[in-house]
C-alpha positions in Angstrom: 17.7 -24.7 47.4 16.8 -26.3 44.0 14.1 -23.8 42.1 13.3 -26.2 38.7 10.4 -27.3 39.7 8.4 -24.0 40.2 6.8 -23.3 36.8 6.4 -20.2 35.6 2.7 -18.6 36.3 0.6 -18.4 33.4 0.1 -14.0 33.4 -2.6 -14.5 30.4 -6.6 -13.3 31.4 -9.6 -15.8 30.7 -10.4 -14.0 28.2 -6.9 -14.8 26.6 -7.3 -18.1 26.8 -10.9 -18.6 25.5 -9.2 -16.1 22.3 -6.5 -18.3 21.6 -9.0 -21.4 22.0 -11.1 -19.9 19.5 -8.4 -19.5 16.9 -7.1 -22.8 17.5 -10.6 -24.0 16.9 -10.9 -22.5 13.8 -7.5 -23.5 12.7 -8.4 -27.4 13.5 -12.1 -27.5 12.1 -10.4 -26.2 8.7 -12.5 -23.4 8.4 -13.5 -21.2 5.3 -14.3 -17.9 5.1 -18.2 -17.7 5.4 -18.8 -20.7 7.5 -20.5 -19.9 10.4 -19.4 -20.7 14.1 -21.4 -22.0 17.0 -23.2 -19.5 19.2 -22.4 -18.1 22.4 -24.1 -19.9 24.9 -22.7 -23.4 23.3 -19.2 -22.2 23.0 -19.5 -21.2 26.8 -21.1 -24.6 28.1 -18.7 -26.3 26.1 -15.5 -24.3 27.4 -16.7 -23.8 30.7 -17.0 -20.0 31.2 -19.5 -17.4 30.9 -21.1 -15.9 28.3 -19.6 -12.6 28.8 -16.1 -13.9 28.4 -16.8 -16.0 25.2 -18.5 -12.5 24.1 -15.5 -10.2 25.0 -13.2 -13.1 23.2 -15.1 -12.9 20.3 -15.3 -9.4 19.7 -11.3 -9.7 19.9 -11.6 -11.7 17.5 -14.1 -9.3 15.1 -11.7 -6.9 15.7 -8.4 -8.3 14.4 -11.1 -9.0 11.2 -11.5 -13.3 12.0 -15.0 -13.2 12.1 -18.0 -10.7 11.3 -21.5 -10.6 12.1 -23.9 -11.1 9.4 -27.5 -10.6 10.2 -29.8 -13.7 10.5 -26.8 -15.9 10.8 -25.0 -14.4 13.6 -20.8 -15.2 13.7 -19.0 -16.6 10.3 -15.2 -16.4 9.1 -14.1 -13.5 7.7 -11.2 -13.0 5.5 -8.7 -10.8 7.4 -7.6 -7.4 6.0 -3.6 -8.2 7.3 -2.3 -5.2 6.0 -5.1 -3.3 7.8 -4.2 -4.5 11.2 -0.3 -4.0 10.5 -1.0 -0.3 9.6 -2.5 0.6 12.8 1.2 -0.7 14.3 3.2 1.8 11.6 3.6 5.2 13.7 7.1 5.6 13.4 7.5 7.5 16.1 6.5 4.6 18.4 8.5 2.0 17.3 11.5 1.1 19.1 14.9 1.4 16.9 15.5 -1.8 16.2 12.3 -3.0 14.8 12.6 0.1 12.6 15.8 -1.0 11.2 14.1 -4.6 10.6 11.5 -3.0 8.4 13.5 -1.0 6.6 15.7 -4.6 5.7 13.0 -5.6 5.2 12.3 -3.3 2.3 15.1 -3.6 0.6 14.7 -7.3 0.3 11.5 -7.0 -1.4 13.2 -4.9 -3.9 15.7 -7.1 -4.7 13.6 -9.9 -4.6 10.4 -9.0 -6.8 12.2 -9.2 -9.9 10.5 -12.2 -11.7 7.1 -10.4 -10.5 8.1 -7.1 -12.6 9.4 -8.6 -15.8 6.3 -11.2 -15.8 3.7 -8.0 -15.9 5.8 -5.1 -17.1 4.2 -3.8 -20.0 6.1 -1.5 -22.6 4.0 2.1 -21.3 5.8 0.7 -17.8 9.0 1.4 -19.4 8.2 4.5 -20.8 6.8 5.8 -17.7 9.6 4.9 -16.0 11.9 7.0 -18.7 9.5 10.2 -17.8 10.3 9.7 -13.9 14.2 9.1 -14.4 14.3 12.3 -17.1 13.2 14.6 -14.4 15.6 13.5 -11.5 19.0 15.6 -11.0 21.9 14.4 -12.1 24.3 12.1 -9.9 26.7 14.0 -7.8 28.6 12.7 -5.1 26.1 14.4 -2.8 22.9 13.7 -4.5 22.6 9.7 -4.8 19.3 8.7 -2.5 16.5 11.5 -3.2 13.4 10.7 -1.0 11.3 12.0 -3.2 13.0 10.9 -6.2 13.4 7.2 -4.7 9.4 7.3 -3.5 8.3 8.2 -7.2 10.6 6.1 -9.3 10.2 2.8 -6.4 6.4 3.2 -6.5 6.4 2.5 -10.0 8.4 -0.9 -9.5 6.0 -2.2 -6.9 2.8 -1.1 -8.9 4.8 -3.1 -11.8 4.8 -6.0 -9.8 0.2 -6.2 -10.8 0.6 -7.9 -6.3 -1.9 -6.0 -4.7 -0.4 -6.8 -1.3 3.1 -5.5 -2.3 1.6 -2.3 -3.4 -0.6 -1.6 -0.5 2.6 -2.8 2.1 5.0 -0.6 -0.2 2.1 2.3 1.3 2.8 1.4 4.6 6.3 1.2 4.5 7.3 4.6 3.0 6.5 6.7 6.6 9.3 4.3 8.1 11.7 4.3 5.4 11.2 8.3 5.6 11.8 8.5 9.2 14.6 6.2 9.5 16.2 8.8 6.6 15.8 11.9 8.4 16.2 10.6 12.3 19.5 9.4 10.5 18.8 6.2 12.4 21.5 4.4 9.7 24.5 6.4 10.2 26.9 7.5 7.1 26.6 7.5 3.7 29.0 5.8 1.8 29.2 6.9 -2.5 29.5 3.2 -4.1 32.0 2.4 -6.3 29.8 0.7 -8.8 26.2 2.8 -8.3 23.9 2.1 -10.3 21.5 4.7 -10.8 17.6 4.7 -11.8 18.1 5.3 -15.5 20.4 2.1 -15.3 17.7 -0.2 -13.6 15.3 1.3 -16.8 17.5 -0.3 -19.1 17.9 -3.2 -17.8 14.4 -3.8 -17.4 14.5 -2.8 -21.5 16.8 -5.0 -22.1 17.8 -7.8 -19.5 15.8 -10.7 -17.5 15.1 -11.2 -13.9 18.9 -11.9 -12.6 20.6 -8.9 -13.7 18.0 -6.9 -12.6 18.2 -8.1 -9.1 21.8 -7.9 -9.3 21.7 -4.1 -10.2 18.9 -3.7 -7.8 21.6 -5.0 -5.4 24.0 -2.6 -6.3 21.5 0.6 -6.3 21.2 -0.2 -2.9 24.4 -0.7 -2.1 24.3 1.9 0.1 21.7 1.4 2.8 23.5 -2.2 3.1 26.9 -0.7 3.9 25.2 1.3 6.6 23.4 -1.4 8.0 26.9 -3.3 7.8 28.6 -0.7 9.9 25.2 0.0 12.3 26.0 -4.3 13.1 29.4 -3.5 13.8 28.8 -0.9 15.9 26.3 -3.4 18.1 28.4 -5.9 18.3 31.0 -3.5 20.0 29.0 -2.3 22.2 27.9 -5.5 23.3 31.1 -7.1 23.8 32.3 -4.0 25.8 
């Protein structure tokens, strides 16, 4: 018996589909934020439902932060608060394992990667700030290389050198899963680099060098998580192939 021509059943509510209508009609009308969207009763004649389902897909919609309700001129678009909606998501203790151990690459690509940011908007106090952190860590031992605390103070300071808003507030939102992926020891081993670079390092190379070698020392300072994430792949692949 030949089963391609049963489809599979759409699971999704009415009230799904009039939301993802909605959105697509704001995306096609090319919206702004403060224009103002038709009322109720015309959006349900026009899509065919009732008002209380074009109600309870628009308050979806005022709750994701699309639209707001302004007083005399009912529904406009609203300019959504992304990192607001994303933090509501960021209980570590909820997320599965592997989407931890996508955010926390995720992290350390940012790092690497907002280089040109920092050197465009560093200013010499930066520096000097930078210098005060770094003076107060220990000194490198073989056991001491990735201080939380240490490693939350000094990165801060990066990101707030970067002047983006958005990279700051995210780098906020981050820390509680970069913290819990640390002490769950969800990234197992810890693997002394040959070439380490260290914090006081990164200083002087934002003293002294340009965007490149920064991100290649940056590289390096990391090199540690990325070995661990090299050996948590291999350790997948096994067990899939098994």
């Amino acid at each position: 018996m030949k089963l391609n021509r049963i489809h599979i059943i759409d699971k999704s509510t009415l009230v799904d589909k009039v939301e993802m209508s909605l959105i697509e009609f704001l995306d096609n009308q090319s919206m702004h934020v403060g224009t103002k969207i038709p009322k109720e009763v015309e959006l349900a004649l026009k899509m065919g439902v009732s008002r209380t389902v074009v109600r309870e897909a628009l308050n979806r919609l005022k709750t994701v932060g699309l639209i707001e309700s302004i007083k005399h001129r009912g529904n406009v678009v609203k300019s959504p608060d992304f990192l607001n909606l994303i933090k509501k998501g960021m209980i570590p203790q909820i997320i599965d394992q592997k989407t931890l151990l996508d955010i926390f690459e995720m992290r350390l690509i940012l790092e690497i990667g907002m280089a040109d940011l920092i050197f465009l908007r560093m200013k010499p106090e930066d520096i000097d700030e930078l210098y005060e952190i770094v003076d107060k860590e220990p000194e490198r031992t073989d056991n001491i290389i990735f201080g939380l605390d240490h490693e939350k103070l000094f990165h801060s300071k990066l990101y707030q050198m970067t002047g983006n808003q958005y990279l700051m507030q995210f780098q906020t939102l981050l820390l509680p899963i970069v913290g819990y992926v640390y002490r769950k020891r969800i990234l197992i081993g810890n693997f002394p680099a040959k070439h380490h670079v260290t914090h006081r390092q990164l200083v002087d190379t934002l003293k002294s060098g340009n965007p490149k070698s920064f991100r290649q020392k940056m590289r390096l300072h990391l090199e540690n998580h990325f070995q661990r994430i090299h050996i948590n792949n291999s350790i997948q692949i096994n067990q899939k192939s098994k």
